[in-house]
N, C-alpha and C positions, 0 to 999 in steps of 0.2 A: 748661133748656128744650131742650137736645139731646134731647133722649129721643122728640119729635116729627119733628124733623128723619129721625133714624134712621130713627124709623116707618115714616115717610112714604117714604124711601127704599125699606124694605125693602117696602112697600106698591103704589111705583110701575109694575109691571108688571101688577098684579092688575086682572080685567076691572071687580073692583066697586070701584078705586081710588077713584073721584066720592065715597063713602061717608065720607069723610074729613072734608070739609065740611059734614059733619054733626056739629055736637059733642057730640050726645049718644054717636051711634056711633065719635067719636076717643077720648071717656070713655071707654068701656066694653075699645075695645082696649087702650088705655092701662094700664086696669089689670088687664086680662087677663095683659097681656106684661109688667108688673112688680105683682106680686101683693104688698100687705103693706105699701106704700110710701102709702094714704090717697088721697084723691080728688085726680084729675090735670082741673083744669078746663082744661084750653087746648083753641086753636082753631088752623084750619089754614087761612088766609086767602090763599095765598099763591097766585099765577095757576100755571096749569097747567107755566110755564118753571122755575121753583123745580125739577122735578120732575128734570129732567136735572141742576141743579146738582148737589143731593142724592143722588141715584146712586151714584155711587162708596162713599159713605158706609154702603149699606144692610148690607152680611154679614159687618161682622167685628166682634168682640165690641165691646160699650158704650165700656168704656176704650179702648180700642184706637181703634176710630172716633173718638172723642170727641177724643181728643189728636191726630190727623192733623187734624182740624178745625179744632182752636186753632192748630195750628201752620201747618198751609197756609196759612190766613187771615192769621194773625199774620204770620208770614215776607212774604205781599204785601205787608201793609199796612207793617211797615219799610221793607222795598226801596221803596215810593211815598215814604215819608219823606224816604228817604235820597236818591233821586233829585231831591227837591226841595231840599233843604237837607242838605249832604251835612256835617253839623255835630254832633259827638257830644255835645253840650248837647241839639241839638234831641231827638238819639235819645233821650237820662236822661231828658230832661222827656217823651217819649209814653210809655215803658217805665214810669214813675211816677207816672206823673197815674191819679188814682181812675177813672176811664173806658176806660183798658185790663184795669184788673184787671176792672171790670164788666159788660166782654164777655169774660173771660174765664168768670169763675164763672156767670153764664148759661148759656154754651154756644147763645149765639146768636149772630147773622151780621151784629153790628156791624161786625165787623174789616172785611170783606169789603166792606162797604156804603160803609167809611170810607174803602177803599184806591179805589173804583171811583169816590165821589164828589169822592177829592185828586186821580183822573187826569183827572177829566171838566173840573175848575173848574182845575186846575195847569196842564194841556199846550193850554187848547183852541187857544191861538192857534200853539204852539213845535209840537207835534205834534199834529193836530186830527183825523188817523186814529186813534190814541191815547186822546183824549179822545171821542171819537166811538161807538165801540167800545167804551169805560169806561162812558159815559153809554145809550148801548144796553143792557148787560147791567145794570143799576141797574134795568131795569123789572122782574128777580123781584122787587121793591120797590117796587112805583111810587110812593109818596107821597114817597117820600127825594127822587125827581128832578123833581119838578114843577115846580120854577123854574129848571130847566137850559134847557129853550128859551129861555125868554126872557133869560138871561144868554150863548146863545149868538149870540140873532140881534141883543141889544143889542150886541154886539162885534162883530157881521159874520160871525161865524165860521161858515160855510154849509155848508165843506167838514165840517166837526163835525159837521153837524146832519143830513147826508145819510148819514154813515157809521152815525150815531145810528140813523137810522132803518131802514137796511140790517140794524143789526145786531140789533135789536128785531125787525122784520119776520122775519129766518133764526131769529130764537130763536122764535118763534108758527110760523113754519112747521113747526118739528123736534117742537113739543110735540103741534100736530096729527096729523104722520104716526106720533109715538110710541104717544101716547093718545087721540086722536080727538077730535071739536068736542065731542062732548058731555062733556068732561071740563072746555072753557070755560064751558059752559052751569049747568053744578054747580055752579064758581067762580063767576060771577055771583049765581047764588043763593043762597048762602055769603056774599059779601060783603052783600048788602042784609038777609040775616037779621041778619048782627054789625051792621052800620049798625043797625037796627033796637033792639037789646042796647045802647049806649053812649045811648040814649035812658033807661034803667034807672036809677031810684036805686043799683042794687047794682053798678052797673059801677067797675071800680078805677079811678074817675078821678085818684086820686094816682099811678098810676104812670105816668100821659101827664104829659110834657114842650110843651102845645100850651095855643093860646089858649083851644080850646074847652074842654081838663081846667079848663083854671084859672075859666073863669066857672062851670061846672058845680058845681064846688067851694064855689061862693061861694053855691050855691043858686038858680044863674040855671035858667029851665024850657032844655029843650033847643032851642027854638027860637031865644032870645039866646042862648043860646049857639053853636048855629051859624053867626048872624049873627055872631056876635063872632068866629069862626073868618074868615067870610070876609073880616070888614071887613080882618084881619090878614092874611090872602093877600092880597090885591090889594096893601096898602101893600108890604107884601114884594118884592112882584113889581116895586113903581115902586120899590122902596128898589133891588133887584140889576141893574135895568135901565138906575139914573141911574148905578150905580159903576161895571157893564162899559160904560156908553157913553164916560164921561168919565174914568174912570180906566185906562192904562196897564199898571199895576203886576199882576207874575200872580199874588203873595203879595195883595194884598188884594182882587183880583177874588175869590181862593179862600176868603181867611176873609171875606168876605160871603158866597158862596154855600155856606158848608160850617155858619153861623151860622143864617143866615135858612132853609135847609131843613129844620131842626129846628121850626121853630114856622110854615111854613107849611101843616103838612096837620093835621089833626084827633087825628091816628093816630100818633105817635110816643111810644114808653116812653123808660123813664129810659137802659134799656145802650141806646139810640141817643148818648149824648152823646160816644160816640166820635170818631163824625162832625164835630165841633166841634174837635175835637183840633189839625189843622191851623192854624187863626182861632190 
């Protein structure tokens, strides 16, 4: 799945960037820029801030990128580990569990996802600039942090939840004076056409990890099914609300919210179970 990410890199300065969010025209580049490799169905759902992540990433060969990717990511997401539990068990068991290796061979952006979601639920209370600023940058993702508020304000944590939002707000600021509103207005547009696509018989619901893949599966129409989606958010949301209120503990305030944000959004594939890693 790197081979988008790059793309999209190498794409991010161009005036017709919006074009992206079209999948028929990410197809068509996709396999323009790798000829011989078969149909490239992916999509590029990601808000306009993804855009400066990815950057760095755009000019230097496939491998090349590709390995500064795993490794940048990977190397955070240790050093969160290791900062949490500075315990060379805990390192064998992240470096071994089947969910590292399957952000690896993706080449997508669990690692990163899973280091920004152990800072936001680990530090919110010990360093809550920290987790603040972890939890801010988790919106080129938003569905992974949707139960961060409310694990932040069920613990108090406010000083978190303003730097959160500081840090959200500079990252929307930088994407507009980069690439301009109408590069959001694409994004929006993009996202309710894929909304749109997972209403499909032909959508890969086996590869979502969420309540809605699994009724979908089961042959529910997509309306129980998003009903089943939400009835699961909400319980989520009382299930991570009663643990940060009443429980203390920053290990199990984390594996709730690093648990439960896996099956609260609709939209979660399997290499997210990184995320879960910590729990």
């Amino acid at each position: 799945d790197f081979i988008v990410f790059q793309h999209a890199a190498a794409r991010a300065g161009d005036p017709d960037v919006a074009a992206l969010y079209e999948m028929k025209t990410l197809k068509a580049e996709l396999q323009a820029r790798y000829p011989g490799h078969g149909e490239m169905n992916f999509g590029w759902m990601y808000p306009p801030t993804m855009f400066l992540l990815v950057a760095p990433f755009g000019d230097a060969p496939y491998l090349a990128a590709y390995s500064d990717w795993i490794a940048a990511f990977g190397a955070i997401f240790l050093i969160v580990l290791y900062r949490l539990w500075a315990d060379r068990w805990a390192m064998f068991f992240a470096v071994s569990a089947p969910p590292f290796f399957q952000a690896i061979i993706t080449g997508q952006n669990g690692l990163l996802t899973a280091a920004l979601l152990a800072l936001a639920g680990g530090f919110a209370e010990r360093r809550p600039v920290i987790a603040g600023v972890a939890a801010g940058l988790l919106t080129v993702k938003p569905q992974l942090g949707v139960l961060i508020p409310f694990a932040f304000a069920a613990a108090g944590c406010w000083r978190a939840v303003l730097w959160a939002a500081a840090t959200a707000c500079t990252l929307i600021s930088l994407s507009v004076a980069a690439f301009g509103p109408e590069l959001w207005l694409a994004f929006f547009d993009g996202l309710f056409a894929h909304g749109g696509r997972m209403t499909n018989a032909g959508f890969p619901f086996e590869k979502l990890v969420t309540p809605f893949s699994f009724a979908a599966m089961l042959g529910a129409p997509s309306a129980v099914a998003s009903g089943a989606q939400l009835m699961a958010t909400f319980l989520l949301a009382v299930y991570v609300v009663f643990i940060w209120r009443r429980v203390k503990d920053a290990d199990l305030r984390l594996a709730t919210l690093s648990t439960a944000a896996l099956m609260a959004t609709p939209y979660a594939f399997y290499y997210e179970f990184v995320i879960a890693l910590p729990a």
